[in-house]
PDB file of N, H, CA, C and O in Angstrom:
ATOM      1  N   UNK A   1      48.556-123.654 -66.569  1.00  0.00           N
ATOM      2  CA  UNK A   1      48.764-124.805 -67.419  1.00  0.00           C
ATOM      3  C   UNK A   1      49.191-126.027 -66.604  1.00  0.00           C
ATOM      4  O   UNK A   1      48.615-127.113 -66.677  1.00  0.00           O
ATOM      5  N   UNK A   2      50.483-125.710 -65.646  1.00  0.00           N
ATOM      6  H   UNK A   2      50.951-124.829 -65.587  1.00  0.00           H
ATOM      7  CA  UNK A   2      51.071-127.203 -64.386  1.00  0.00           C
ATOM      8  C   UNK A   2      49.624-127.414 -63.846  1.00  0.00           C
ATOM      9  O   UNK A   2      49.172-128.527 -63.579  1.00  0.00           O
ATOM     10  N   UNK A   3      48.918-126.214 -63.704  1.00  0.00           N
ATOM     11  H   UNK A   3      49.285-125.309 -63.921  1.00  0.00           H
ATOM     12  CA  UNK A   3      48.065-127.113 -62.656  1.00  0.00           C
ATOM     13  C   UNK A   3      46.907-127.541 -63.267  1.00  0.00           C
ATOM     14  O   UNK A   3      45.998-127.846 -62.495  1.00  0.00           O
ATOM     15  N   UNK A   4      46.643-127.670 -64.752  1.00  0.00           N
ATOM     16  H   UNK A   4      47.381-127.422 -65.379  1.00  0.00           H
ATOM     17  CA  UNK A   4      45.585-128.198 -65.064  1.00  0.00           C
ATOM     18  C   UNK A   4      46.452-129.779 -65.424  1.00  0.00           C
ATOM     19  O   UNK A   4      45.706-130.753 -65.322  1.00  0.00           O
ATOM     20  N   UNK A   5      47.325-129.968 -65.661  1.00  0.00           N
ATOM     21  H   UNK A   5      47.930-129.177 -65.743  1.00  0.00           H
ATOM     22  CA  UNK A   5      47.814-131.283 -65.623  1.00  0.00           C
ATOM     23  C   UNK A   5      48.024-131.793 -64.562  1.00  0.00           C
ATOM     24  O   UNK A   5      47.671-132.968 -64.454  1.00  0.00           O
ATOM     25  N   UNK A   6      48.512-131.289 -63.671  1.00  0.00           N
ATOM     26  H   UNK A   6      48.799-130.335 -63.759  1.00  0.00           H
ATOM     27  CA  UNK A   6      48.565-132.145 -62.360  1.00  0.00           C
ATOM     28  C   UNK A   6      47.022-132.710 -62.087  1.00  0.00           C
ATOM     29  O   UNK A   6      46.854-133.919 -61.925  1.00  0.00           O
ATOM     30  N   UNK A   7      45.918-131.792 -62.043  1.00  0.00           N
ATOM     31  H   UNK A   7      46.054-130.810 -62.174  1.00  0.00           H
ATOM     32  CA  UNK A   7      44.878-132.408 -61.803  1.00  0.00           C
ATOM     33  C   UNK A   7      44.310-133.393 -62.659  1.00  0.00           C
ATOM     34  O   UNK A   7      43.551-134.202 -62.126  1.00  0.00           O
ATOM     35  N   UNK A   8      44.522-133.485 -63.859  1.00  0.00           N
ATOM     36  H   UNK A   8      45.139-132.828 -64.292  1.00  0.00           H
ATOM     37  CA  UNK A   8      44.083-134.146 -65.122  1.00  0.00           C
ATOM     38  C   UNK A   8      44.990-135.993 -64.346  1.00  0.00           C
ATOM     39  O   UNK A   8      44.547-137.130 -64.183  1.00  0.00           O
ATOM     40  N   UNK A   9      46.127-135.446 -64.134  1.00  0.00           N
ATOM     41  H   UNK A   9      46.487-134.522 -64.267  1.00  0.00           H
ATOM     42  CA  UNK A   9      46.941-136.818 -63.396  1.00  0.00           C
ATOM     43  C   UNK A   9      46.534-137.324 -62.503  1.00  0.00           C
ATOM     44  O   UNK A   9      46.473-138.546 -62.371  1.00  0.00           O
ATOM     45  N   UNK A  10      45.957-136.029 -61.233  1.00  0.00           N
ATOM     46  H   UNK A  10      46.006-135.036 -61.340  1.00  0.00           H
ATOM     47  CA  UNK A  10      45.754-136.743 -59.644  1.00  0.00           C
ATOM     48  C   UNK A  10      44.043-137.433 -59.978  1.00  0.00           C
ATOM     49  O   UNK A  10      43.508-138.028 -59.042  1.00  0.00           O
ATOM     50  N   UNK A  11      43.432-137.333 -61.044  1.00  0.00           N
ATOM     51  H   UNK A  11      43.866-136.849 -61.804  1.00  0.00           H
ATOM     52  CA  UNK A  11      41.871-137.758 -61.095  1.00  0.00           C
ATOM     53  C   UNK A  11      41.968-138.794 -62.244  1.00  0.00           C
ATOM     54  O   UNK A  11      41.027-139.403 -62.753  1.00  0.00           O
ATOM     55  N   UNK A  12      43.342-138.884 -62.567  1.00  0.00           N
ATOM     56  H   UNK A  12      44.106-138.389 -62.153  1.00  0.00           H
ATOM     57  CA  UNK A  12      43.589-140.455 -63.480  1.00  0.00           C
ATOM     58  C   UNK A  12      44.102-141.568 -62.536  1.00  0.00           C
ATOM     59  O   UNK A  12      43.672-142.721 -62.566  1.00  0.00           O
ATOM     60  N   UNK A  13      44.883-141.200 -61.850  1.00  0.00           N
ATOM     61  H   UNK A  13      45.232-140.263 -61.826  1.00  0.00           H
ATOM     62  CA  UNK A  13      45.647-141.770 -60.780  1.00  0.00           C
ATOM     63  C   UNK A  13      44.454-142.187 -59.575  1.00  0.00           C
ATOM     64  O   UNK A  13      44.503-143.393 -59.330  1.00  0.00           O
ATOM     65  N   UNK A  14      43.599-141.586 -58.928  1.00  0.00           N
ATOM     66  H   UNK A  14      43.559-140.607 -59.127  1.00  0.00           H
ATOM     67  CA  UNK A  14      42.533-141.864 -58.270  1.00  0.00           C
ATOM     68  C   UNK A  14      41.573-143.192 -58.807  1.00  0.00           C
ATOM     69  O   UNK A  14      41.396-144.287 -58.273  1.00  0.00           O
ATOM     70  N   UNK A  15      40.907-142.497 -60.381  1.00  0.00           N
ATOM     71  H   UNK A  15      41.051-141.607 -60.815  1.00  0.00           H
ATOM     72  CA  UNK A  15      39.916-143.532 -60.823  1.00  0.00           C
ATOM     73  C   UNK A  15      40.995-145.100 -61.410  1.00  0.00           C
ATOM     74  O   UNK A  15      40.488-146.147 -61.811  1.00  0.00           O
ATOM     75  N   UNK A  16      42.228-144.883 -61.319  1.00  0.00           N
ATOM     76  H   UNK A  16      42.639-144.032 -60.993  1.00  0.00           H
ATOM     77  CA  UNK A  16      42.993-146.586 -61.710  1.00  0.00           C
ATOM     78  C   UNK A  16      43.108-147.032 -59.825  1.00  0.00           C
ATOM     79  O   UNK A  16      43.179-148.230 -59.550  1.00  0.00           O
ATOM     80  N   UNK A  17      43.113-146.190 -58.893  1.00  0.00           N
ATOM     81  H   UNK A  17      43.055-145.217 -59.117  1.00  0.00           H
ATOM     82  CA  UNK A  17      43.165-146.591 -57.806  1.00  0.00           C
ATOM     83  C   UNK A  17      41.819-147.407 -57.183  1.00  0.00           C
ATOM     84  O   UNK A  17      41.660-148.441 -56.533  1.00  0.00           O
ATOM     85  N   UNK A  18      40.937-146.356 -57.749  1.00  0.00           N
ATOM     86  H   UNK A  18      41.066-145.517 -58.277  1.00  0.00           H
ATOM     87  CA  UNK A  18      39.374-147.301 -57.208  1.00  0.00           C
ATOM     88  C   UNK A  18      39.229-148.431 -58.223  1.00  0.00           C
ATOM     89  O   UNK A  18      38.480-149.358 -57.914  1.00  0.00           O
ATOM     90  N   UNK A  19      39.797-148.460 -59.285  1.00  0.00           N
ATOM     91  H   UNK A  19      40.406-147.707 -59.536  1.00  0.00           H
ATOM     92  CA  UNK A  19      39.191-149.255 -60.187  1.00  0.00           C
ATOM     93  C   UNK A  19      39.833-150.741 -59.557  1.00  0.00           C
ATOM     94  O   UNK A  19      39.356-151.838 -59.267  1.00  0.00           O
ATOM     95  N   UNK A  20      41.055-150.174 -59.527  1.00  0.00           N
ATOM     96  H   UNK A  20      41.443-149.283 -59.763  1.00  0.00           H
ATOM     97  CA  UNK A  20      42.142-151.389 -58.881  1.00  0.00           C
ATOM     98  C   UNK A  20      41.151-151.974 -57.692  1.00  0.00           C
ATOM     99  O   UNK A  20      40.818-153.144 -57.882  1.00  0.00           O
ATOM    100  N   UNK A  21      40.708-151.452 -56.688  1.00  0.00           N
ATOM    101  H   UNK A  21      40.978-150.502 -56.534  1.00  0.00           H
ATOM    102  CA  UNK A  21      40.138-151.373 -55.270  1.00  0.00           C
ATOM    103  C   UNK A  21      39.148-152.276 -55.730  1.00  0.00           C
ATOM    104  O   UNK A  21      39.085-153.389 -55.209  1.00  0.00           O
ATOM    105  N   UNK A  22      38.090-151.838 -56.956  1.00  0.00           N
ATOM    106  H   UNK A  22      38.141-150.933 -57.379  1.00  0.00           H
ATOM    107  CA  UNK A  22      36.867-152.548 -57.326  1.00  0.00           C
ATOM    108  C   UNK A  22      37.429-154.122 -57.832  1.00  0.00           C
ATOM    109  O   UNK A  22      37.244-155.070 -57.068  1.00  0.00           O
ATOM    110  N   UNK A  23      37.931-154.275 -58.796  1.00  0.00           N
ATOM    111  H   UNK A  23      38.081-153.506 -59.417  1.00  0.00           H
ATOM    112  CA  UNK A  23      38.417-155.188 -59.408  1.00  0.00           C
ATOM    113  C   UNK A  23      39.285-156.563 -57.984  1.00  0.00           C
ATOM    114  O   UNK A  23      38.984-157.756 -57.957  1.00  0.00           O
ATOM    115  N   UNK A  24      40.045-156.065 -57.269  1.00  0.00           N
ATOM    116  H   UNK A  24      40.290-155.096 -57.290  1.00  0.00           H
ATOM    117  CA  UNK A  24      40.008-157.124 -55.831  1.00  0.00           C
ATOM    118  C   UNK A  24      39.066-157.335 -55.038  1.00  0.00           C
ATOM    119  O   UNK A  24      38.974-158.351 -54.348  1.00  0.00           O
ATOM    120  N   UNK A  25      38.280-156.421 -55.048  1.00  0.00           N
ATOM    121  H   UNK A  25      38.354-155.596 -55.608  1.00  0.00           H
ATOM    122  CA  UNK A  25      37.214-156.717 -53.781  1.00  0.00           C
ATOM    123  C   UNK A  25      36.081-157.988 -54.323  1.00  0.00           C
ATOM    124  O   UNK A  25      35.587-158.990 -53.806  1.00  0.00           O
ATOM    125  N   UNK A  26      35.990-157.199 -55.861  1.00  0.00           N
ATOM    126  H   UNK A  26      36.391-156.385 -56.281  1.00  0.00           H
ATOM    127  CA  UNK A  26      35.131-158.547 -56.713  1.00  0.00           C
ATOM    128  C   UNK A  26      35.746-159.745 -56.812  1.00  0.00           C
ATOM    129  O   UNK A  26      35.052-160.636 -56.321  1.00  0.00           O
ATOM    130  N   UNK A  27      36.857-160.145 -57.289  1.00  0.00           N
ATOM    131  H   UNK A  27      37.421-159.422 -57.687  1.00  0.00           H
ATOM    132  CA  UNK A  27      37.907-160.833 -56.526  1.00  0.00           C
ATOM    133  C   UNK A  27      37.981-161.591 -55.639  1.00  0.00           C
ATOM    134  O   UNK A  27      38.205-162.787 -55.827  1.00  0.00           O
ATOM    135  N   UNK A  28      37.835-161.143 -54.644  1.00  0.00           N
ATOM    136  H   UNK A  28      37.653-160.172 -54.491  1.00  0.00           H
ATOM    137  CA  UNK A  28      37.770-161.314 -53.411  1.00  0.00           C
ATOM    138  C   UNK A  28      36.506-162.052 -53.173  1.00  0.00           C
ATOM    139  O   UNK A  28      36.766-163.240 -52.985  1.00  0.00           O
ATOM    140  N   UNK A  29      35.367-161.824 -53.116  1.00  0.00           N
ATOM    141  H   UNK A  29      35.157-160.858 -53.269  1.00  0.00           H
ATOM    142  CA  UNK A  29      34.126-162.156 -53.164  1.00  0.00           C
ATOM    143  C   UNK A  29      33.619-163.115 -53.931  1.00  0.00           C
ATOM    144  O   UNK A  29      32.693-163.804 -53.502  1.00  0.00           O
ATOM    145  N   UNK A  30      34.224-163.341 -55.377  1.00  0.00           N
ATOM    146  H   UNK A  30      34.976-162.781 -55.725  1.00  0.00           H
ATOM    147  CA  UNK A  30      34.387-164.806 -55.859  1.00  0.00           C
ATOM    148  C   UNK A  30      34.973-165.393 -55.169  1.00  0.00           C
ATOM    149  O   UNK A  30      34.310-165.801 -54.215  1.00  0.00           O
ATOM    150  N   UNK A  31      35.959-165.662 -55.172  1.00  0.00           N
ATOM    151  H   UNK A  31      36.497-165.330 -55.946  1.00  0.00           H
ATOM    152  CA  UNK A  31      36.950-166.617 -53.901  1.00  0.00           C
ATOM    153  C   UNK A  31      36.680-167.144 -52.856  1.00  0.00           C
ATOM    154  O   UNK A  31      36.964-168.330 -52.683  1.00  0.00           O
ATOM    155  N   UNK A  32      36.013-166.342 -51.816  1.00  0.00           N
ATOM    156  H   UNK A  32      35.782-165.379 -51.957  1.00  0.00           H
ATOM    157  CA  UNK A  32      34.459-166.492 -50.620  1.00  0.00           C
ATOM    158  C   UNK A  32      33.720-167.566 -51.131  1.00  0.00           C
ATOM    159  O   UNK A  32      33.723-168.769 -50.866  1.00  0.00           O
ATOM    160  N   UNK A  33      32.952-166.731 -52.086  1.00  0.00           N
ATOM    161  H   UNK A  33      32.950-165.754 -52.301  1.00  0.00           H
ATOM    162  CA  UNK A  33      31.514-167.317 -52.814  1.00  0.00           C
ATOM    163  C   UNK A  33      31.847-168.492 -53.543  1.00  0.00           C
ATOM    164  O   UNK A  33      30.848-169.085 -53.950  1.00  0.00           O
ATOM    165  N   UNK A  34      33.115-169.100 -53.885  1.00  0.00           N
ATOM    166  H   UNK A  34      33.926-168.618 -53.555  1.00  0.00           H
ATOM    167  CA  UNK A  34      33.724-170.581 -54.611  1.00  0.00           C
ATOM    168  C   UNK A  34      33.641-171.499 -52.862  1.00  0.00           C
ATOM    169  O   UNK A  34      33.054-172.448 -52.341  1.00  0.00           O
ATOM    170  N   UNK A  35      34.536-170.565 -52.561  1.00  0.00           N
ATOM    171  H   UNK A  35      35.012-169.794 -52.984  1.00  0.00           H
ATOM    172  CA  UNK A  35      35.238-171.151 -51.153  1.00  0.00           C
ATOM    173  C   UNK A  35      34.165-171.786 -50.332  1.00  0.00           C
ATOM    174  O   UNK A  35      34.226-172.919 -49.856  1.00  0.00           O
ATOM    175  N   UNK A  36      33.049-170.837 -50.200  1.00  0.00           N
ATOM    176  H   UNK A  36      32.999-169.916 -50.587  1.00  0.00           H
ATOM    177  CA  UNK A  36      31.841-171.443 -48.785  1.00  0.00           C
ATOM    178  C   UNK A  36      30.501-171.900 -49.193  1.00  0.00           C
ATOM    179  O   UNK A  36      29.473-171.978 -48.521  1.00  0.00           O
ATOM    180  N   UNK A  37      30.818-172.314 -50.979  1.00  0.00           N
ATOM    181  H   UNK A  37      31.653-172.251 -51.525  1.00  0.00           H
ATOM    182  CA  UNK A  37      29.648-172.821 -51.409  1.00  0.00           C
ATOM    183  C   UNK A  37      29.555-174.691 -51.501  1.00  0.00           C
ATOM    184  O   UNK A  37      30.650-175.229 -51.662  1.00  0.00           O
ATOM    185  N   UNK A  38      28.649-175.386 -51.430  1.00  0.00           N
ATOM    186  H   UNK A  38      27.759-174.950 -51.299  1.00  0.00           H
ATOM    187  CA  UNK A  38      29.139-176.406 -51.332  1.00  0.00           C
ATOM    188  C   UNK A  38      29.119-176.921 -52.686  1.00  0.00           C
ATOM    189  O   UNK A  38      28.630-176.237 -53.585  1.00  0.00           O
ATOM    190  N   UNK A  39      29.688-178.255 -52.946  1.00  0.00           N
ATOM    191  H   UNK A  39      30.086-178.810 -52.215  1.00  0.00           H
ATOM    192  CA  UNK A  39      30.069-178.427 -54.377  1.00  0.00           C
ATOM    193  C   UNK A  39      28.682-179.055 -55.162  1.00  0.00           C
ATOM    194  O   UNK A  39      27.614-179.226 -54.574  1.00  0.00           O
ATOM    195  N   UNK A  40      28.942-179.404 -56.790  1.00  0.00           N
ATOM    196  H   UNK A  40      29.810-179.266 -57.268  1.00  0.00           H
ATOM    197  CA  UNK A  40      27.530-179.987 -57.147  1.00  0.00           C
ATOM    198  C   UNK A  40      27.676-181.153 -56.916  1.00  0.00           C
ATOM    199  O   UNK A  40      28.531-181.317 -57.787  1.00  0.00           O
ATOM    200  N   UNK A  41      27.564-182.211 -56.441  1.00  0.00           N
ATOM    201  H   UNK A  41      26.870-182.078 -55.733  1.00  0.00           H
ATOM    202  CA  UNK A  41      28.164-183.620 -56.985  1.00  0.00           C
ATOM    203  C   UNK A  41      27.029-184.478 -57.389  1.00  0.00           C
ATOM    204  O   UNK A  41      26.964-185.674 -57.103  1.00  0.00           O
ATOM    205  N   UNK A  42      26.096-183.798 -58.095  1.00  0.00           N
ATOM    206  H   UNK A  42      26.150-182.827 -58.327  1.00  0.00           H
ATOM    207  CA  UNK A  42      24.990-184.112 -58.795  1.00  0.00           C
ATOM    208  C   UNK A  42      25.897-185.161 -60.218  1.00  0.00           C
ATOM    209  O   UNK A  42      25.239-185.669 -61.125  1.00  0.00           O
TER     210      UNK A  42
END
């Protein structure tokens, strides 16, 4: 039974870790992609 919860935790705890990971990197890559684009001044 402990160890079907622990795992149920360590594979909730993982996918908020990548999600976290995904969510800055995209982040991140806007910020770049604002940063080294040039502006409209149309």
């Amino acid at each position: 039974m402990w160890k079907k919860v622990l795992l149920v935790v360590a594979v909730v705890g993982a996918a908020a870790y990548v999600a976290k990971r995904v969510r800055a990197a995209n982040e991140d890559r806007a910020l770049w992609h604002e940063a080294t684009t040039a502006p409209d001044l149309r």
